[in-house]
C-alpha positions in Angstrom: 83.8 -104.2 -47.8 86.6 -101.3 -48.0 87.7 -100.2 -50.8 91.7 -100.2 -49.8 94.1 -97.6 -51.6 97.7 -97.1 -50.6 100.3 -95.3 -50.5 103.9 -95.9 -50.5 107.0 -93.5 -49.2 108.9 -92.2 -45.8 107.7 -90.6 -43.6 109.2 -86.9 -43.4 107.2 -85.7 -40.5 105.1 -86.5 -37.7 102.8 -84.2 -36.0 99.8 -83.9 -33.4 96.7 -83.6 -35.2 94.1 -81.9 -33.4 90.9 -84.3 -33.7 88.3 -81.8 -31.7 87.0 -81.5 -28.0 86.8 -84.0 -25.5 90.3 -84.7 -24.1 91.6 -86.2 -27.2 94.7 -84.1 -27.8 97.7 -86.2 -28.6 95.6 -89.1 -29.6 95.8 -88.3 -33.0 98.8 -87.8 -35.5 99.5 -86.3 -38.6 101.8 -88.2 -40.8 103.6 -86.5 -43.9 104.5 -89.1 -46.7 106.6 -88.6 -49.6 107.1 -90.6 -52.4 110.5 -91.2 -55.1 108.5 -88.5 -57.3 108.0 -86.6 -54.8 104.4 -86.6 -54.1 103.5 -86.1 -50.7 100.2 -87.8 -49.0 99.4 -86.9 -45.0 97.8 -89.4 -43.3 95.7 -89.1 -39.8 96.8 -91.7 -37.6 93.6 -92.0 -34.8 93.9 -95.2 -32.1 92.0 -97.1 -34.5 95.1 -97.5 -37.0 95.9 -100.7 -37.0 99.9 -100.9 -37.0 101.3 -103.8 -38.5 103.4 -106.2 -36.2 102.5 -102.9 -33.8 105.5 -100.9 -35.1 106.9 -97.9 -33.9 107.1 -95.4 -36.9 109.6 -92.2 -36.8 110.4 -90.0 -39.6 112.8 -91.6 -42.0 110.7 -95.2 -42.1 109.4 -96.2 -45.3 105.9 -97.1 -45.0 103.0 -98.3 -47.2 99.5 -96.4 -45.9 96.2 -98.0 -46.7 92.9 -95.6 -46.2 89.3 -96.0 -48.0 89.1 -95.3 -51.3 85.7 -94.5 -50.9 85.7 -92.2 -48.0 85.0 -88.5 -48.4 88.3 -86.7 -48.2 88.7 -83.3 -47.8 89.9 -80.8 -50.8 93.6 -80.0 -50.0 96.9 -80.4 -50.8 98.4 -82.2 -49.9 95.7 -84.9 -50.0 94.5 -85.7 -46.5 93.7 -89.5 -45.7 92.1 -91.6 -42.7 95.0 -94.5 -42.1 92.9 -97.8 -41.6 96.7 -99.5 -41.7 100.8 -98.5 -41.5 103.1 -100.7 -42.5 106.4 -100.3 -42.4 108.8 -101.7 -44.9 110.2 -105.4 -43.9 112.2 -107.3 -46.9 111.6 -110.4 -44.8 107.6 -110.2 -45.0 105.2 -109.5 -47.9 101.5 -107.8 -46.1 98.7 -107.1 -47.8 95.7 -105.5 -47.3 92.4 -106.0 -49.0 88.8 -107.4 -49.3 89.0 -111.1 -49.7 86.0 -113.2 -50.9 84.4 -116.4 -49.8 87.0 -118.6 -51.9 90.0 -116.1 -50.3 90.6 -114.0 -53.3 91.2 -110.6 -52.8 89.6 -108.0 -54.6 91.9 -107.0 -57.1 92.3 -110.3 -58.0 96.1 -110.9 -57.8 96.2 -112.8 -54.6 94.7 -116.4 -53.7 95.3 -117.6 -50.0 95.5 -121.5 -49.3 94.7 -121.4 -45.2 97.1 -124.4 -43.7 96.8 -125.4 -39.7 100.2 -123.5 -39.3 98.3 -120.3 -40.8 97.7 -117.9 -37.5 94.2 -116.3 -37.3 93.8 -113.8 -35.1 92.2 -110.4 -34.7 93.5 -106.7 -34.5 93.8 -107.7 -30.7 95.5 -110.4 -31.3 92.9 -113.0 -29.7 91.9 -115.7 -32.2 89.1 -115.6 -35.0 87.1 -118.8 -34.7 85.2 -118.1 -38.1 85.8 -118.0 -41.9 88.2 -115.3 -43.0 86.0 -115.3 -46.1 84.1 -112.2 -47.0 86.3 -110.0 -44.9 88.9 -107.2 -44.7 92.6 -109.3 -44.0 96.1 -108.1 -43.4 97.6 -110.7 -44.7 101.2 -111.5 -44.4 102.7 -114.1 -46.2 106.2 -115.5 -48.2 106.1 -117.3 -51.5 104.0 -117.6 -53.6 103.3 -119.4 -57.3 103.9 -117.3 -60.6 100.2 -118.5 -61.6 97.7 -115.5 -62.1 96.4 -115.1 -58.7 99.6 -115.8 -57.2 98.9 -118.4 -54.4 100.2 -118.3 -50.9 99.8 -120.5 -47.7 99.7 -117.4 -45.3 101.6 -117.4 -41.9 99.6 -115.1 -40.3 95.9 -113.4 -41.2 94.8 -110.0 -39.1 90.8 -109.9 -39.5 89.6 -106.3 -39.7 86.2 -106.8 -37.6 
């Protein structure tokens, strides 16, 4: 289970971030984030990032970043995060990103998913999941959903973060 955190603002510079030895150079990125107070977050982009809908991010997108919460992070400012997830900002599509338990609540309570036949299961590959989402790290993305406390959505699509 990760503990997701995010943060949420455009993207005022991209960079190569050198990751080490081993032929790695220009694997990695550094991307600068700044929020409407003005509070600026970079975030290391490795191959692992999982890119929703597999966007293409320049400077000037507005993004949401999601890294581990409980990951050791260096002491610096500006504060230095592992992306796990980018997404960039889509009016037409809610996403989010969480833990969400066996009955498909997510952690923070505020979202319950109702799984239909039309709901798309698949994984950061995009080949389908045959199992339970249950008990698992989702990118959801989704429409409506009720005004009941947790909201409740029927999910179009579910990315399960193996």
């Amino acid at each position: 289970m990760t503990s997701f955190h995010s943060f949420h603002g455009t993207i005022t510079e991209i960079t190569n971030f050198n990751a080490g030895q081993g032929g790695k150079k220009g694997c990695y990125k550094l991307f600068t984030v700044r929020n409407n107070m003005g509070v600026i977050v970079n975030f290391v982009v490795s191959p692992s990032t999982y890119f929703v809908d597999h966007e293409m991010l320049v400077v000037g997108d507005r993004v949401t970043g999601y890294y581990d919460g409980d990951a050791p992070a260096i002491l610096i400012y500006p504060p230095q995060y592992q992306a796990l997830v980018m997404v960039k900002d889509n009016p037409n599509q809610n996403v989010k990103v969480d833990f969400f338990n066996n009955q498909l609540q997510s952690s923070d309570g505020q979202l319950q998913l109702n799984i239909s036949t039309n709901t798309h299961i698949v994984l950061t590959n995009g080949q389908y999941f045959s199992g339970h989402p249950g008990n698992r790290d989702l990118v959801v993305y989704y429409g409506p959903t009720t005004r009941s406390i947790p909201a409740q959505t029927t999910p179009y699509r579910i990315v399960v973060l193996c």
